[in-house]
C-alpha positions as CSV (number, residue, x, y, z in Angstrom):
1,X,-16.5,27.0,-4.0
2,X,-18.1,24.6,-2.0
3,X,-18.7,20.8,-3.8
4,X,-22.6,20.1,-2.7
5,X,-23.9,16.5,-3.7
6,X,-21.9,14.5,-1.2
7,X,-19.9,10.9,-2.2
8,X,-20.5,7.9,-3.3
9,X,-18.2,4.3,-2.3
10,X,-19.0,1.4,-4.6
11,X,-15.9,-0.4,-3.2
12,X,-13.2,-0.4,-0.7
13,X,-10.8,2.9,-1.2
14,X,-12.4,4.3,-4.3
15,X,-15.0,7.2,-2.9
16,X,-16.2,9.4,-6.0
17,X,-17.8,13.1,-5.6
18,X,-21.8,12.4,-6.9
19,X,-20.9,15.6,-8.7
20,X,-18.4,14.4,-11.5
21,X,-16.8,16.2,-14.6
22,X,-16.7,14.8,-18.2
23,X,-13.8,15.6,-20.4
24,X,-15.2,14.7,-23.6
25,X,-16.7,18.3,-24.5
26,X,-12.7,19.4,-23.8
27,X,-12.1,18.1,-27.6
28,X,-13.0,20.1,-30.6
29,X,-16.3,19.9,-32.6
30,X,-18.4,16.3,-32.6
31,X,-15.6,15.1,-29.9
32,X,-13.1,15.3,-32.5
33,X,-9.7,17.0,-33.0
34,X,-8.0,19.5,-30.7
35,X,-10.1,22.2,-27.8
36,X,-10.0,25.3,-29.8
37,X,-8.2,26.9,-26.7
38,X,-5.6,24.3,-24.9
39,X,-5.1,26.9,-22.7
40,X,-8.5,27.1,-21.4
41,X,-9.2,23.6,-21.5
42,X,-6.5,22.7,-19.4
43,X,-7.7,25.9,-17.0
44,X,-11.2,24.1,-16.7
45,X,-9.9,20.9,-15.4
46,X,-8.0,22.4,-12.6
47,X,-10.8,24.4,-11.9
48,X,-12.3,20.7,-11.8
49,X,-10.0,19.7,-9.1
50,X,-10.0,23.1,-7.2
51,X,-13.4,22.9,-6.8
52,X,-13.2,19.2,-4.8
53,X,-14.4,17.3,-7.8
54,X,-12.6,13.8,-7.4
55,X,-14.3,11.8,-10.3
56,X,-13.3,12.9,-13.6
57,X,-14.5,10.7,-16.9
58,X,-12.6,10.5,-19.9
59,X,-11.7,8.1,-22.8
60,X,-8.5,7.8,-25.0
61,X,-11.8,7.7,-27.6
62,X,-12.5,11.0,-27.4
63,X,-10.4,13.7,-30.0
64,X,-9.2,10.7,-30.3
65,X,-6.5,10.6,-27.0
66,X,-7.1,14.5,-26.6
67,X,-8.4,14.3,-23.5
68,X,-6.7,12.5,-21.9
69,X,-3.4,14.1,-23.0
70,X,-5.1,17.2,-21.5
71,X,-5.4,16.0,-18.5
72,X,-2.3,14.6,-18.2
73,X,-0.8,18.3,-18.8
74,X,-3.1,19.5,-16.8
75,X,-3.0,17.5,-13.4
76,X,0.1,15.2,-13.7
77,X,1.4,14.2,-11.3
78,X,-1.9,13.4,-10.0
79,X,-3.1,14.3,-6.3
80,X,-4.0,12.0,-3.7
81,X,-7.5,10.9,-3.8
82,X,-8.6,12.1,-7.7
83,X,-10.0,9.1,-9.9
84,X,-10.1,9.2,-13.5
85,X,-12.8,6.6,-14.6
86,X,-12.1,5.7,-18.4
87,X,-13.7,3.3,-21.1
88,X,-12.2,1.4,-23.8
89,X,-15.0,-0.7,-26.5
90,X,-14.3,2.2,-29.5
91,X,-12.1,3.7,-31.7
92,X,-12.7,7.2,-34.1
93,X,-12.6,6.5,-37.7
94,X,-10.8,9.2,-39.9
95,X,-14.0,10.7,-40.2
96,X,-14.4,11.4,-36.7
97,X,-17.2,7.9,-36.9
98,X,-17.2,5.7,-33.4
99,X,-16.1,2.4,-34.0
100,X,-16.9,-0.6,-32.1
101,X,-13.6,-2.5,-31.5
102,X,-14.3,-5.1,-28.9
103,X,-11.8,-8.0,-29.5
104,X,-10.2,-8.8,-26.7
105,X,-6.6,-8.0,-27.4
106,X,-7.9,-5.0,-28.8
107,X,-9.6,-4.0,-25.4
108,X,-6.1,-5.1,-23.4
109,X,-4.3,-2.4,-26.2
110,X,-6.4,0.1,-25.6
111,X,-6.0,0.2,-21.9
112,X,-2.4,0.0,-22.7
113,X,-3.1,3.4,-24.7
114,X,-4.6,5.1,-21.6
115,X,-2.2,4.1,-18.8
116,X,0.7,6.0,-21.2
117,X,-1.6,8.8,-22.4
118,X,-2.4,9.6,-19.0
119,X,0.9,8.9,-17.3
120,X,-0.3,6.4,-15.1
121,X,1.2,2.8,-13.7
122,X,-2.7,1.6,-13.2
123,X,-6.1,3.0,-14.5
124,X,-8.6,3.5,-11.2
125,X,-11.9,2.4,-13.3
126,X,-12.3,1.0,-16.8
127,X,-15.3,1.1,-18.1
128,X,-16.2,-1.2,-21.0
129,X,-18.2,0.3,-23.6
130,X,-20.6,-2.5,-24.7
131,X,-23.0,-0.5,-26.8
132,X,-23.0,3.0,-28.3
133,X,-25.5,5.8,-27.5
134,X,-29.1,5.0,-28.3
135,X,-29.6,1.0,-26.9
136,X,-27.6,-1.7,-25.5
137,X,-27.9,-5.0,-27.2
138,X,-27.7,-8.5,-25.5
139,X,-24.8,-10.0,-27.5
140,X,-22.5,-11.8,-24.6
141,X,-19.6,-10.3,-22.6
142,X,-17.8,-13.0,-21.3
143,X,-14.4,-12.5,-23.4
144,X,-14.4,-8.8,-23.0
145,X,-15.2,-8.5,-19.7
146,X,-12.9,-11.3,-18.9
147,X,-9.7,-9.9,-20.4
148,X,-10.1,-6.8,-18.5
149,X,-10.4,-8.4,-15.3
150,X,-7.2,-10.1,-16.2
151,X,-5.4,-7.3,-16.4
152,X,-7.4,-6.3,-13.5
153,X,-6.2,-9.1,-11.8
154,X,-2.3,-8.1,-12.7
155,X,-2.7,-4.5,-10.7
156,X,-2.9,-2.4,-14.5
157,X,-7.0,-2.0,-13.3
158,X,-8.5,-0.9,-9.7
159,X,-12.4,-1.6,-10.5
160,X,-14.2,-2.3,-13.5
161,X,-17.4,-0.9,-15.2
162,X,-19.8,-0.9,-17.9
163,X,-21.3,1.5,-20.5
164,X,-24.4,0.8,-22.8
165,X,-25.6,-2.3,-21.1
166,X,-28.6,-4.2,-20.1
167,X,-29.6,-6.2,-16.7
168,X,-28.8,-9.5,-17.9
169,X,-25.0,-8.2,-19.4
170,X,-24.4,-6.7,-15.9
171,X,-25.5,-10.1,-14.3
172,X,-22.4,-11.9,-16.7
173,X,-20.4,-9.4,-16.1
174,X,-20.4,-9.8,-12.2
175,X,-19.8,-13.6,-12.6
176,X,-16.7,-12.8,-13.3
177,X,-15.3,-9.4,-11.4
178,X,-16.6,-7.0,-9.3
179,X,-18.7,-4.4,-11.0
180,X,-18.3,-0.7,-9.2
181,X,-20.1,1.7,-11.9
182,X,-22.7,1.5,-14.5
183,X,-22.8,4.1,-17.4
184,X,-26.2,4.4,-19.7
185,X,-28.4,6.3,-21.4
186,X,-30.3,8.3,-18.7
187,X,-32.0,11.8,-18.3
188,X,-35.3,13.5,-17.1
189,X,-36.6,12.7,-20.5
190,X,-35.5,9.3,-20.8
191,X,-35.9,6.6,-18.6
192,X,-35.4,3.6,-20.4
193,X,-32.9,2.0,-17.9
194,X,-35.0,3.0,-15.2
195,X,-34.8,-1.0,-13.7
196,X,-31.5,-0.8,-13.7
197,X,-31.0,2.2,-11.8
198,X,-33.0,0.6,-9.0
199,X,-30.9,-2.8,-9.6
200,X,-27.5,-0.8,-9.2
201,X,-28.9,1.3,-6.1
202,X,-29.6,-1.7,-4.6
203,X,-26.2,-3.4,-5.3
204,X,-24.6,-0.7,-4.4
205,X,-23.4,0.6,-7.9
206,X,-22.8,3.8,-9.1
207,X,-25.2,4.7,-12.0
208,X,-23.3,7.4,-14.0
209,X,-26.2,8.8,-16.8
210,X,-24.5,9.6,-20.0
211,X,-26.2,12.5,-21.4
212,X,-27.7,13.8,-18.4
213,X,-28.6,17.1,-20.5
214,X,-29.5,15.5,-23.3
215,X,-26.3,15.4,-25.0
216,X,-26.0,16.2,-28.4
217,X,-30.0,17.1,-28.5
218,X,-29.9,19.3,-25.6
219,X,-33.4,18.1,-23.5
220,X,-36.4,20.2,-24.4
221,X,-39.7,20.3,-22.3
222,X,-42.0,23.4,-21.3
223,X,-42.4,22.0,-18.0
224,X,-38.7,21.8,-17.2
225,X,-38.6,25.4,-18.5
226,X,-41.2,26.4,-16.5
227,X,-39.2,25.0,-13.0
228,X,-36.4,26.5,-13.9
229,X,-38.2,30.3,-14.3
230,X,-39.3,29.4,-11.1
231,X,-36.2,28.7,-9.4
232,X,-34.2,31.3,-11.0
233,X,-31.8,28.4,-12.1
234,X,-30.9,27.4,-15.5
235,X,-33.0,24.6,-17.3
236,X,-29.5,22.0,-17.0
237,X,-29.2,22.8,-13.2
238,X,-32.7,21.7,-12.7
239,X,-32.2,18.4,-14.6
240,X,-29.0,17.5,-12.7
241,X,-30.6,18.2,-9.6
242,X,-33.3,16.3,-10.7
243,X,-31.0,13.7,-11.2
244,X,-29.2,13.8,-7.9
245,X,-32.0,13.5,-5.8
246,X,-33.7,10.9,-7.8
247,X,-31.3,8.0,-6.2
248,X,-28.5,8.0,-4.1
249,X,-26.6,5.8,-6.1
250,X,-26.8,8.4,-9.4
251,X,-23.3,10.2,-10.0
252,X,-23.2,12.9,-12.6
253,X,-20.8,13.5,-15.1
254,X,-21.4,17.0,-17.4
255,X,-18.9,18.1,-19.1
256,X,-18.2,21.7,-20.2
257,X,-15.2,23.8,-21.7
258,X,-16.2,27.0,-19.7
259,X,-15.0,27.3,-16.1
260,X,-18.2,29.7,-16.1
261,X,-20.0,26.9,-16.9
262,X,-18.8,24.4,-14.6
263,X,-19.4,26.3,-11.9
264,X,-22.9,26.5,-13.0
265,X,-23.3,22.6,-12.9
266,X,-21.8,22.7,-9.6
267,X,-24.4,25.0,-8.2
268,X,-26.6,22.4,-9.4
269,X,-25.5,19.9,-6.7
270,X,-26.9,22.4,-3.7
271,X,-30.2,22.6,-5.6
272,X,-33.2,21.3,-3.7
273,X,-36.3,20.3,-5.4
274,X,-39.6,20.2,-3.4
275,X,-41.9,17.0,-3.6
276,X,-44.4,19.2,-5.5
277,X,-41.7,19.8,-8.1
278,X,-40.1,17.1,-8.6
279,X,-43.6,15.1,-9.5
280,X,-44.0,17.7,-11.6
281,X,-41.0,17.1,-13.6
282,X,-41.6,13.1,-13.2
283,X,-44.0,13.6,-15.5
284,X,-41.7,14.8,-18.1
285,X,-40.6,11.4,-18.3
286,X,-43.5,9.4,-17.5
């Protein structure tokens, strides 16, 4: 299977694949609990690696710590050249609720949970998850971002991120560290953080779009649909296309369970979308 979409290098030694995975769907229902099949979980991430993915998101967050123990069964001891890009900001209330837990010494524990989960010595990319899903918020991220460029600055961190942010947050943040990826809420249908895509293409950050498909309300629009009949691809393909071509900077992260399936997102990445097409589905978001 050939890996279309081409890389991305937002710093020195750390080249991504544009065409990512994300483990989160790997845990059971709403993120939470264990896959219903380990077995085929843990077939879908090699599949992951087989197929010359090299950028593979995660957080101890999600089951909680399921994913990541998956992928430590699943690819430990890690090849040269994979990255696993993970977030600390949250923790899962015994309900299965996402918690905001952003004290400093909290954030330092949590990446302290993900080097053991995962059997590593040092975490290629932390992301720190500033807001949740819908909106970011301005509140400042000085302390947070600092103590993770402290342990940056020991070796236990390559590169740092950010997830749920706004322009002004990312600005703060790179007072203080480098800044290689930015993760928000971006898809066909929603282009809130549009600005900010540009800002990151232009400062040569990667712009990872959480919910590329919609996440947990799947994108619905007639005139993606419609492109998609078209095509002969599937509604999701066309939107991560979509995605890919719309900057250079844009990597994509959807996640699956189904090795079917991921090839399917795969095939997206060597989908080409005509000028007439893709203003046709700029609209969608316009």
């Amino acid at each position: 299977m050939s890996l279309g979409g081409g890389t991305f290098t937002p710093a020195e030694g750390l080249t991504l694949t544009r065409m990512g995975y994300g483990a989160m769907q790997l845990a059971g229902r709403g993120v939470f609990g264990p896959p219903k099949d380990r077995g085929a979980a843990v077939e879908v991430l090699r599949a992951v690696v087989t197929a010359g993915i090299n950028h593979i998101d995660t957080a101890d967050f999600y089951g909680p710590v399921v994913t990541n123990e998956l992928i430590k069964e699943a690819l430990h001891p890690y090849g040269d050249g994979l990255h696993i890009v993970t977030k600390v900001g949250a923790r899962r209330a015994a309900d299965g609720g996402w918690v905001p837990i952003l004290h400093p010494a909290d954030l330092k524990a949590q990446v302290h949970d993900n080097l053991r989960n995962l059997g590593l010595d040092a975490l290629d990319v932390v992301n720190l998850r500033v807001a949740g899903h819908d909106e970011s918020d301005d509140e400042p991220i000085s302390d947070q971002f600092g103590a993770l460029a402290e342990l940056r600055e020991q070796g236990l961190i390559g590169h740092l991120g950010l997830s749920g942010v706004n322009a002004r947050q990312l600005k703060e943040a790179q007072a203080i560290a480098p800044v290689v990826t930015v993760q928000n809420l971006y898809n066909i249908a929603d282009r809130r953080h549009e600005a900010l895509l540009n800002q990151c293409e232009q400062e040569n950050i990667l712009f990872v779009p959480f919910f590329p498909l919609g996440g947990f309300s799947p994108l619905q629009s007639d005139a993606l649909t419609a492109v998609a009949e078209r095509l002969g691809a599937s509604r999701q393909q066309v939107a991560l296309a979509w995605l890919l071509q719309r900057s250079p900077a844009i990597g994509v992260i959807p996640g699956t369970s189904s090795v079917a399936h991921l090839r399917e997102n795969i095939a997206a990445a060597d989908l080409r979308l005509d000028a007439e097409v893709v203003a046709e589905l700029n609209a969608i978001g316009a």
